[in-house]
C-alpha positions in Angstrom: 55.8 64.8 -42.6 56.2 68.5 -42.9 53.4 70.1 -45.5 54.2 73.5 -47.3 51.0 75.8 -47.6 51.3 78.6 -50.4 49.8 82.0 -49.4 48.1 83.4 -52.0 50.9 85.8 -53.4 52.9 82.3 -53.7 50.1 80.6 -55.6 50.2 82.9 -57.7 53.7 83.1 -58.7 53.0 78.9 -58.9 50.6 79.6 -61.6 52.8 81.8 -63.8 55.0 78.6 -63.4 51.6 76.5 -64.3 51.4 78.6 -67.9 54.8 78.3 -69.0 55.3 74.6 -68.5 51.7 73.9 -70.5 52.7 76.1 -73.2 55.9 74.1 -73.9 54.3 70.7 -73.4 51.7 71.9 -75.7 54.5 72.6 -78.0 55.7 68.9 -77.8 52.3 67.4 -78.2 51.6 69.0 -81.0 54.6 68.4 -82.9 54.5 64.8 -81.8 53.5 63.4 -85.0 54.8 60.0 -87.1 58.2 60.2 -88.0 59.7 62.6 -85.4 62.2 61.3 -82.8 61.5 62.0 -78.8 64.5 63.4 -78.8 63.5 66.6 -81.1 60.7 66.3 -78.6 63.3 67.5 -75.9 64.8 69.7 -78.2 62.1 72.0 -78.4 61.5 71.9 -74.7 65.0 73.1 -74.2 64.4 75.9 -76.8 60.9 76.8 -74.6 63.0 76.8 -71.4 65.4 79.1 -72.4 62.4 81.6 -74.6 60.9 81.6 -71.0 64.2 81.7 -69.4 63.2 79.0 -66.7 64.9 76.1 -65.3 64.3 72.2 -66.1 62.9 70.4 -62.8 64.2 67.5 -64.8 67.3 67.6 -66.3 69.9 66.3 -63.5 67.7 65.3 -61.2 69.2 62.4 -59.7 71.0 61.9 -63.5 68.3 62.2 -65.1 69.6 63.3 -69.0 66.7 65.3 -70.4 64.3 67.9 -69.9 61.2 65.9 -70.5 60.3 62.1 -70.0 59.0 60.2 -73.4 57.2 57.2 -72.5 55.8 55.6 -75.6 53.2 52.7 -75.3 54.0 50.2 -72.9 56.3 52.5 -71.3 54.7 54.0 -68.1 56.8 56.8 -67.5 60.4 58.3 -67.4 61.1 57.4 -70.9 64.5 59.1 -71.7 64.1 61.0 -75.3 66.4 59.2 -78.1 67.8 60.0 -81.4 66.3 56.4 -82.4 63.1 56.3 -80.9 61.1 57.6 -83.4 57.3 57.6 -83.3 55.3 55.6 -85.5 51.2 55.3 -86.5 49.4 54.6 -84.2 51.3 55.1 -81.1 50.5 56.8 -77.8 53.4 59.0 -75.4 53.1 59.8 -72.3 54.9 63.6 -72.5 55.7 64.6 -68.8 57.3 67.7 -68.5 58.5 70.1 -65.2 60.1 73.7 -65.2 61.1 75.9 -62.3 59.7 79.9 -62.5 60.0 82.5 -59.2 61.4 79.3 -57.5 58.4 77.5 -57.9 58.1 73.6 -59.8 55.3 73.1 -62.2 54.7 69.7 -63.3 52.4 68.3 -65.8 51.9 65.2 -68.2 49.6 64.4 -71.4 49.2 60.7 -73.2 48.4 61.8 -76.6 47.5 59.8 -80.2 50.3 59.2 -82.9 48.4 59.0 -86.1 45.4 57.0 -86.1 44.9 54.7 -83.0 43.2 51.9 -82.2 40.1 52.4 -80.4 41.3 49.7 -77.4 44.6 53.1 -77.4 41.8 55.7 -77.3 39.9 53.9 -75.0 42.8 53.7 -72.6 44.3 56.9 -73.1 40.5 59.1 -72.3 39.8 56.9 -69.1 43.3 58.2 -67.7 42.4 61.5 -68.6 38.9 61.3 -67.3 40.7 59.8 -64.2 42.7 62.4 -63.0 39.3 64.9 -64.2 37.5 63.0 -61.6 40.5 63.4 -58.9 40.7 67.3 -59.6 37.0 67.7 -59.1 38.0 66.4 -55.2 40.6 68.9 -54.7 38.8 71.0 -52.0 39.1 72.0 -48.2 39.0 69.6 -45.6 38.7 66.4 -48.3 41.3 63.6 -47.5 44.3 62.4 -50.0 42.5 59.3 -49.8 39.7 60.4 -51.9 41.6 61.4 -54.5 42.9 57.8 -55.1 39.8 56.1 -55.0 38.6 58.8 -57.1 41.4 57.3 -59.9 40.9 53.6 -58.8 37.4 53.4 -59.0 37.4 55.0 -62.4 40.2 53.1 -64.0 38.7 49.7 -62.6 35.4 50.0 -63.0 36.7 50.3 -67.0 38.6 47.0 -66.9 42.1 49.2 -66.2 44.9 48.9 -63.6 46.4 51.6 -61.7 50.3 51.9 -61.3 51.0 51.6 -57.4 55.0 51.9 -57.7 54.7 55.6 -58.4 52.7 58.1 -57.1 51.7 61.6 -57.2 53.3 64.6 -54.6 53.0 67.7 -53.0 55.0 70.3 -54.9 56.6 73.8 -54.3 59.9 75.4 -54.1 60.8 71.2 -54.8 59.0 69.4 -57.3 58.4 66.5 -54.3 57.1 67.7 -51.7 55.3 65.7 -48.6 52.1 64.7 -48.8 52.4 61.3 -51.0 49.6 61.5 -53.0 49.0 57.5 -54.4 46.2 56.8 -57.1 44.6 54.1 -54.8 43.8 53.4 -51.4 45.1 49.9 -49.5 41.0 49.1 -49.0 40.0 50.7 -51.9 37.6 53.3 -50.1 38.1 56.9 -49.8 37.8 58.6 -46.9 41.8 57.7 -45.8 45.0 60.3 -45.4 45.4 63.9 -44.2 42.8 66.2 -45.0 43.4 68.7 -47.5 43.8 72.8 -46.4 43.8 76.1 -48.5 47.0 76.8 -49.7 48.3 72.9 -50.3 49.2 72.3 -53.9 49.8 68.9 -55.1 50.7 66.9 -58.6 48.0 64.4 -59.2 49.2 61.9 -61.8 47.1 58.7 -62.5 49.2 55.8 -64.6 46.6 53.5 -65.8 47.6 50.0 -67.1 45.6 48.6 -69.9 46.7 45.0 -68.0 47.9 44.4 -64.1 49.3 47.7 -62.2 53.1 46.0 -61.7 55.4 48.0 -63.7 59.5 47.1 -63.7 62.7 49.7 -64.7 64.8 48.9 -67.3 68.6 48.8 -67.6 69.2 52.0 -68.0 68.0 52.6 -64.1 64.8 55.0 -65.5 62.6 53.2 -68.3 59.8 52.0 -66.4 57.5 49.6 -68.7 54.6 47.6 -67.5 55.5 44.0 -66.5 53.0 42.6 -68.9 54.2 45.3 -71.4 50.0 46.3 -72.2 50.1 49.9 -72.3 50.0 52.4 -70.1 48.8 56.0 -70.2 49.8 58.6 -67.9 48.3 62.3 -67.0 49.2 64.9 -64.6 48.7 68.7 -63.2 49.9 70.7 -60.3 46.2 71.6 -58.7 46.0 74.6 -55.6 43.6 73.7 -52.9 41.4 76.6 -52.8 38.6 77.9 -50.7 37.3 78.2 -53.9 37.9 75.1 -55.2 40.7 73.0 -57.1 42.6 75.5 -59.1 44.6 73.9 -62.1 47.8 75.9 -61.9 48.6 73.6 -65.3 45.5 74.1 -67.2 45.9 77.2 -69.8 
């Protein structure tokens, strides 16, 4: 496992990235409203890539056809955007969106509310959110992955929720995945496990949390994850630098 640490200049050239990517995904959550199709959601990521003249960590990527991943309900992530997926009252999308800036990857993810939600969708959607909060908060010198999974675990089960085991956060740099893995769980479900964070490591923490159990299956189209169950699933994500300071939130306006 070979681990990439950022020297300072390089952090900040990753934060420059940070701002761009969570002004355009700002741009799709907001305009994500009953009625509009995911794939005018991708549309006006495109138009923000090219205002910002950066590059789409998505688009190709193994295939992949879009720019950002839609995943709507019981869809955990990778949702490809559609003409005819348009979203209705009361629905929750996972937007997850990447870009490249100075040769550096910025990637970050939202669940937000369609219209007016149920209370179980609200529920669902702040404990994931709270999750990766919690995770963040352990972002610091010389603390281990490890924590940072039981950090999301303990959370998201102690609130009768799953967590997704078949993907997993990443390092991230000049490739948006970059060694170390960075799962939302640990096999005993202690912390304590993994390699010890250092200044200078950045890595995407992204907690998927099942309203039912954590297995999740891909659909046809070799991308559509969903959970097995199909309960939905909420999904949040930011690029953090480990900092003698602290976690910075490279994503975070």
């Amino acid at each position: 496992m070979r681990i990439h640490l950022k020297s300072k200049s390089e952090l900040d050239q990753m934060r420059d990235a940070g701002l761009v990517a969570a002004e355009i995904l700002n741009e799709m959550c907001e305009a994500a409203k009953p009625g509009v199709s995911t794939w005018e959601l991708d549309q006006i990521a495109r138009k923000g890539i090219a205002k910002h003249k950066v590059v789409s960590a998505f688009l190709g990527y193994h295939g992949y056809p879009a720019v950002v991943c839609t995943s709507i309900n019981e869809v955990v992530v990778h949702g490809i955007p559609r003409k005819n997926e348009v979203l209705k009252d009361g629905d929750i999308i996972g937007i997850d969106f990447g870009i490249y800036k100075h040769g550096f990857c910025a990637d970050t993810a939202r669940t937000i509310l369609v219209g007016e939600v149920s209370p179980e969708k609200k529920t669902l959607v702040e404990t994931a959110r709270q999750a990766l909060e919690n995770a963040i908060e352990l972002c610091r010198p010389n603390n281990r992955i490890g924590d940072i999974g039981h950090a999301v675990q303990s959370y998201a089960e102690s609130h009768g929720y799953s967590v997704v085991r078949q993907f997993v956060g990443h390092g991230t740099g000049r490739q948006m995945h970059e060694d170390p893995q960075v799962p939302n769980f640990t096999d005993d479900g202690r912390p304590g496990s993994g390699k010890r964070m250092k200044t200078g490591l950045v890595i995407a923490v992204e907690p998927m949390v099942n309203a039912g159990t954590p297995e999740v299956e891909v659909l046809d189209d070799n991308w559509t994850a969903v959970t097995k169950d199909r309960r939905m699933s909420a999904h949040f994500e930011h690029t953090i630098a480990i900092t003698d300071d602290g976690p910075w939130v490279l994503t975070k306006p």
